[in-house]
N, C-alpha and C positions, 0 to 999 in steps of 0.2 A: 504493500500500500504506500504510496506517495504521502506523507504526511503533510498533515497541515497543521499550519500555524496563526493563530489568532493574534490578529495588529488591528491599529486604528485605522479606521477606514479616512479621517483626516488626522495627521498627528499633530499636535499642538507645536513641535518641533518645526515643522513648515519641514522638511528636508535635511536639517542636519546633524540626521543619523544618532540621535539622543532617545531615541524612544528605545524601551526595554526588549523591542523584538529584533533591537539593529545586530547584539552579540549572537543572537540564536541563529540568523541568516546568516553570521557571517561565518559561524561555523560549520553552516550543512556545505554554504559554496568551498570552505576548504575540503571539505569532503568528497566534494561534487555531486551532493546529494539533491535531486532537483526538488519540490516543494509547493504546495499550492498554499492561498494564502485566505481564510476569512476575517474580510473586512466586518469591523464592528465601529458602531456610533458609542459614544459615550451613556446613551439611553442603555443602548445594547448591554452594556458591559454588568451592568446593574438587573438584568435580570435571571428567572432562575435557570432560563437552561445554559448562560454563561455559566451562572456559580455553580453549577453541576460539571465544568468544566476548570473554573478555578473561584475558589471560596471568597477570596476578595475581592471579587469584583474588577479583575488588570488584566492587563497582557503581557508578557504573550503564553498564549498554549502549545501546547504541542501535542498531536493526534496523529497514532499509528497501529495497524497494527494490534487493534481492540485497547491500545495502552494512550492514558491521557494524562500530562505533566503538566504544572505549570510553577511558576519559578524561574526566569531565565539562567541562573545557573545552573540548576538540576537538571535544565534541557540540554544547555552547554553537556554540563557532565556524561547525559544519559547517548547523547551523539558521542563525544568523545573516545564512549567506553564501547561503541558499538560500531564505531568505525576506526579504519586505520589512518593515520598521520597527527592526531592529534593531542596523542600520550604515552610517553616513552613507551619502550618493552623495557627497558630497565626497573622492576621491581620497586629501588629504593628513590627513582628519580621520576616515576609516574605518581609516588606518593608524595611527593614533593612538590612534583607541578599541580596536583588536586590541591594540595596545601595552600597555594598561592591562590588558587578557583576565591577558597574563604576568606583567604587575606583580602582581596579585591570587596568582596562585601561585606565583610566584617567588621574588618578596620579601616581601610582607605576607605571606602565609602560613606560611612556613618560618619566621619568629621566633616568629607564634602557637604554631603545632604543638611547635616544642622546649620553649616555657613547658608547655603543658602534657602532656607526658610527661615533665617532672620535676616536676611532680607529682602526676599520678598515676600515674606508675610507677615513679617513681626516689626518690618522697618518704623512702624506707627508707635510703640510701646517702648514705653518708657526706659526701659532696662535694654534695649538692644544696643544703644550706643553703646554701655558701657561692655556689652559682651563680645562685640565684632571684635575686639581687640585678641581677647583669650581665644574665640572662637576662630581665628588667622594665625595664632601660633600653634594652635594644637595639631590646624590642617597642616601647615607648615616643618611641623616636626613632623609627620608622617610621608610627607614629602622629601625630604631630609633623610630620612631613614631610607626612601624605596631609591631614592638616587646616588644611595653611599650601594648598595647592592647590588645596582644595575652598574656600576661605574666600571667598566673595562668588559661585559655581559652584552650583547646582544638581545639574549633574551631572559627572562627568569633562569628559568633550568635549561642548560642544553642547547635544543634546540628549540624553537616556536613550538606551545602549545597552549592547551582550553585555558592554561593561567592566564597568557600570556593578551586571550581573546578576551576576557573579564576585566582584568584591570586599564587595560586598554580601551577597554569602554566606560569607565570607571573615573579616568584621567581625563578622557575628555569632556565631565560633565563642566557645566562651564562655572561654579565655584573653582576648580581645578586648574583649568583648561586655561584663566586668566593669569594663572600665576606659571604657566611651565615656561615663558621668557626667563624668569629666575632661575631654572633646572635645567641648562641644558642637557643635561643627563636625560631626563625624561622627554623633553623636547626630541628627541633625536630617537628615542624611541619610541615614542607615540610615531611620528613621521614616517619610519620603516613599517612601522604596525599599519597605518594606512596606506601605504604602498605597495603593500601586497594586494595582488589580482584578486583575491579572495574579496578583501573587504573596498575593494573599489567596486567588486559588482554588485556586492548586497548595499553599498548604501548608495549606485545608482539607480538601484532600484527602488529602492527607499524612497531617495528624491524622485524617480517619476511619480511614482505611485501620490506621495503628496504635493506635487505640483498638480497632478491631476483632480486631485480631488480639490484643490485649494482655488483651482481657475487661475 
């Protein structure tokens, strides 16, 4: 079965590949796994036979197969482990590259996301001034840390893999993504990360898909 994947059928993103189904694409086209796609309205997403699909109400899914994921890591992961090139056969350095899968949403991401829902949703309230400050060095040190790692690395572990497609989608949320002028480290790896043929054709596709729907 051709699996399908559940995205917005307009993403608020307008095209630049920020929406939670751009790591899932990007990893079936390193596979060269081809894919259909159900578009959903944000009505959509809210009702029950989405949440029969995925509980919270988001995208993206994934449907194959009688088997239905959602989570874009676990789908990242659940491709990874079910196809070849995207996780060592090294035993102790495919458990390393999954390692980094959690670091991407665990740790790097959860500083990014708080920077930015203060501010753009908390900018109004009284206490955000004084938190942007903490809330810029906490991202900062974790930035710090992933650039002292990657520093002489091409990629996490190895070679390119599912870490390598998370946290790179992770880096370019744009709390993140405004600061990697300071990292050349990360700069240069992000950069490669989108230069690969894989992920230039899922977020060309991406951008059609919401320039289409956007008019």
């Amino acid at each position: 079965m051709t699996p399908i994947v559940s995205v917005f059928a307009a993403s608020p993103d307008r095209g630049r590949g920020l929406a939670r189904d751009m790591a899932v694409r990007w990893a079936l086209a390193e596979v060269g796994q081809d894919h259909e796609l159900r578009l959903l309205s944000f009505a959509d997403l809210k009702t029950a036979e989405h949440k029969a699909r995925q509980p919270f109400g988001q995208i993206p899914t994934y449907e194959t197969d009688g088997l239905t994921l959602f989570e874009s890591g676990g789908i990242v992961l659940h491709i990874a482990e079910t196809h070849s090139g995207l996780l060592p056969t090294n035993p102790a350095v495919r458990a390393r590259s999954i390692a980094w899968m959690f670091a991407a949403v665990s740790t790097i991401e959860p500083v990014i996301v708080e920077r930015e829902v203060a501010v753009l949703l908390e900018a109004d309230k009284p206490w955000t001034h004084e938190r942007l400050p903490m809330l810029e060095a906490r991202l900062r040190q974790r930035l710090d840390d992933l650039a002292a790692w990657l520093s002489g690395r091409d990629w996490l572990e190895g070679d390119f893999s599912a870490g390598d497609i998370m946290m790179v989608c992770v880096l370019r949320r744009p709390a993140s993504a405004m600061l990697l002028s300071d990292y050349p480290v990360l700069a240069a790896y992000v950069a490669r990360s989108e230069a690969r043929p894989a992920f230039q054709t899922a977020f060309a596709d991406q951008k059609a898909r919401s320039d289409a729907a956007h008019g």
